[in-house]
C-alpha positions in Angstrom: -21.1 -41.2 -2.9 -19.0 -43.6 -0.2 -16.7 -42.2 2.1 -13.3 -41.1 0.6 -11.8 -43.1 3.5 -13.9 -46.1 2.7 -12.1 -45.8 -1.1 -8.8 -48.3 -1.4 -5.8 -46.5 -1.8 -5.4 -47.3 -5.7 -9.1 -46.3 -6.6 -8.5 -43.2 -4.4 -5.6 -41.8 -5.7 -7.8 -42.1 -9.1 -10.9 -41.1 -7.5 -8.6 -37.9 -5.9 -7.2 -36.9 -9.6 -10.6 -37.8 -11.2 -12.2 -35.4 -8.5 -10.4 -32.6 -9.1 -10.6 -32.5 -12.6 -14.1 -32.4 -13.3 -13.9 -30.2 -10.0 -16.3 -31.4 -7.2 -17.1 -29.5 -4.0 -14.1 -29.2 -1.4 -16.5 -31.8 0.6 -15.2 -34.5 -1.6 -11.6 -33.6 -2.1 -11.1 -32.9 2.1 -10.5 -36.5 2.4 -8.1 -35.8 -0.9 -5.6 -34.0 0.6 -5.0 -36.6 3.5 -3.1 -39.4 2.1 -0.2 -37.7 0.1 -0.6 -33.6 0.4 1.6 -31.6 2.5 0.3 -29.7 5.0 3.3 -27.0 5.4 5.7 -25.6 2.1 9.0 -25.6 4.0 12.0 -23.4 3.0 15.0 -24.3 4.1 17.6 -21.2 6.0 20.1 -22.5 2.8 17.1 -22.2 0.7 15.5 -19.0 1.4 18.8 -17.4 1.9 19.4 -18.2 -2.2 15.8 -16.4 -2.7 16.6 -14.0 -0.7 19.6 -13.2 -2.7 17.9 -13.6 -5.7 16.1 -10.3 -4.8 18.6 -8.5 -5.1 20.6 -6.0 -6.4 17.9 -2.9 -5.7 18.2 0.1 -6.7 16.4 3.2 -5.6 16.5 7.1 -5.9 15.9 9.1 -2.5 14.4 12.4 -2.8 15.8 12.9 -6.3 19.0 13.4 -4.2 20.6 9.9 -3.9 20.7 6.9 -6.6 21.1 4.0 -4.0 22.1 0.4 -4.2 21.7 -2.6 -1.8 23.2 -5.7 -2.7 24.9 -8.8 -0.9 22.0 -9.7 1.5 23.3 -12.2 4.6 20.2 -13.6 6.1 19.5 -14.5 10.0 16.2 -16.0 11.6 14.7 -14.8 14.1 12.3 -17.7 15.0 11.4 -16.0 18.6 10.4 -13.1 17.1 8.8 -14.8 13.8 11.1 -12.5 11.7 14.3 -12.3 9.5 17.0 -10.2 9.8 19.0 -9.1 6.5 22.9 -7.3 6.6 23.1 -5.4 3.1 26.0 -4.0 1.3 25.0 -0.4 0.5 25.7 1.8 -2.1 25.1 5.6 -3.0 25.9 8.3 -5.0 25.1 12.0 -4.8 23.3 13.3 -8.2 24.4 16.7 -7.9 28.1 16.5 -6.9 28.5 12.9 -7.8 30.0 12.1 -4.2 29.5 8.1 -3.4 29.4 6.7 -0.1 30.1 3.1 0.8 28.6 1.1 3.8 26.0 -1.6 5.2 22.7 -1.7 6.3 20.6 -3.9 8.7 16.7 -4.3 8.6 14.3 -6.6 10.1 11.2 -7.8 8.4 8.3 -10.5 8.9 6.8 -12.1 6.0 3.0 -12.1 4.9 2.0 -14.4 1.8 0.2 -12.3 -1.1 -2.3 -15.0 -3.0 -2.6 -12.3 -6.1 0.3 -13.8 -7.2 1.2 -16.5 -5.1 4.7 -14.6 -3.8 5.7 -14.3 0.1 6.8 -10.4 0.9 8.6 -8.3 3.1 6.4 -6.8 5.2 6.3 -4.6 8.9 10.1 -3.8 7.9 12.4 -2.0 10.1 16.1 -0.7 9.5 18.0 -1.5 12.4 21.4 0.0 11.8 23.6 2.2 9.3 27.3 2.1 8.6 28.3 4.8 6.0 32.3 4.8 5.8 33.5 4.4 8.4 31.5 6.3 10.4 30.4 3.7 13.0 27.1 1.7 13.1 24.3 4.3 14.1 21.0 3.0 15.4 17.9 4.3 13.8 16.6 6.6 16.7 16.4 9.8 17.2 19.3 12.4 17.2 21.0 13.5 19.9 21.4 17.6 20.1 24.5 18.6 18.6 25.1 15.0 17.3 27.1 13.8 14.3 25.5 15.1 11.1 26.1 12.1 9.1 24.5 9.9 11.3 21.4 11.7 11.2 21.5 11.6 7.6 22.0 8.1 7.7 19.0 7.8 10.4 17.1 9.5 7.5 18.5 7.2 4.5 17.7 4.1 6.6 14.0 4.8 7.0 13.4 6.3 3.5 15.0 3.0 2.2 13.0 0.4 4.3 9.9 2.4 3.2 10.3 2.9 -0.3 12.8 -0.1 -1.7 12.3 -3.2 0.8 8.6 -2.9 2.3 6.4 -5.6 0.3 9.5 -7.1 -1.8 8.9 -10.4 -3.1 11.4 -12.9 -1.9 9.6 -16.2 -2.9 6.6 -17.1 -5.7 4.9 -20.2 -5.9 5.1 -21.6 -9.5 1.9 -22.0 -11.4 2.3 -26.1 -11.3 2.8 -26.0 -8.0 -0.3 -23.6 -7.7 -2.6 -26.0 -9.3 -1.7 -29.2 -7.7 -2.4 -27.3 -4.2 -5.7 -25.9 -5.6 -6.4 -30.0 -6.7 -6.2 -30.8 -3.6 -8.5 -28.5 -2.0 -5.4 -26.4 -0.2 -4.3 -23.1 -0.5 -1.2 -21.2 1.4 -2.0 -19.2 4.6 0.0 -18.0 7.4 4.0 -17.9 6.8 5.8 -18.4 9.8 9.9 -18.4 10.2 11.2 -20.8 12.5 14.5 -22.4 13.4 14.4 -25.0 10.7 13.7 -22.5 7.9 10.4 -20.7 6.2 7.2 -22.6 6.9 3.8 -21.8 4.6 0.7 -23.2 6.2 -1.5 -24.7 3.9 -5.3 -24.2 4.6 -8.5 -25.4 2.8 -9.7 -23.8 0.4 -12.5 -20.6 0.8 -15.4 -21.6 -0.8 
């Protein structure tokens, strides 16, 4: 078989499509994904803020105790760190008494891409802050002795929620046309990586 680079561009680009349908050896697509496949998905800030978003409302229950609700994300990048940061409106309501409480939370998270279905996910999330009515933004750390009761619980809320309602959320999916194109070529995604222009997926070749 000649050299895929030895191909002109016209009978190439047939040769590429011909290729990957009857489905040859990654040997012969490599010189495939060259000419016209990306080598990085790139997500705009704009972009994955709106998928982001699109995330949201979630709702969770706390220790049978508390029905919960985070909505209104506000993204930030944190490029130097390879993370995001999110601000979320937060929500939640007592079961037994009925009591709500009003407030924002802040987390930190980096991403990870999941190839069983193709989705990029929250992952290594940390709640940074809590603001419950009023009372002041409380850093998640440990109580101080004889310190204000409803920042420890919010301490406690904070944690339980990055655990149990943000860690592993999907914020973005590849869709299936998408999917197959990449897998025509010979790619598939990799590392994610946030950076000051956006989201960046790293497309790799694919495991044999």
């Amino acid at each position: 078989m000649p050299s895929i680079d030895s191909i002109p561009k016209l009978q190439r680009r047939r040769f590429c499509g011909w290729a990957g349908t009857v489905g040859l050896p990654l040997a012969a697509l490599a010189g495939c994904a060259s000419p016209g496949a990306p080598r990085v998905i790139t997500l705009s800030e704009a972009e994955l803020s709106a998928l982001v978003g699109r995330a949201f409302p979630v709702n969770q229950r706390v220790l049978e105790l508390l029905d919960v609700q985070l909505t209104a994300p506000q993204l930030r990048l944190l490029p130097e760190r390879n993370r995001l940061a999110v601000d979320l409106s937060l929500s939640s309501r007592e079961r037994l008494r009925g009591t709500e409480v009003r407030g924002r939370l802040v987390f930190d998270s980096a991403l990870r891409y999941e190839p069983q279905d193709a989705s990029v996910r929250l992952t290594q999330v940390r709640v940074q802050q809590v603001q419950l009515d009023g009372a002041g933004l409380a850093a998640v750390s440990p109580a101080a002795p004889g310190g204000d009761r409803l920042a420890g619980s919010g301490q406690r809320l904070a944690q339980v929620l990055a655990e149990r309602a943000l860690e592993g959320l999907a914020v973005y999916r590849i869709a299936a046309e998408r999917q197959a194109t990449l897998r025509q070529w010979g790619l598939q995604p990799g590392a994610v990586t946030v950076t000051a222009r956006g989201l960046e997926i790293t497309l790799a070749a694919l495991s044999r």
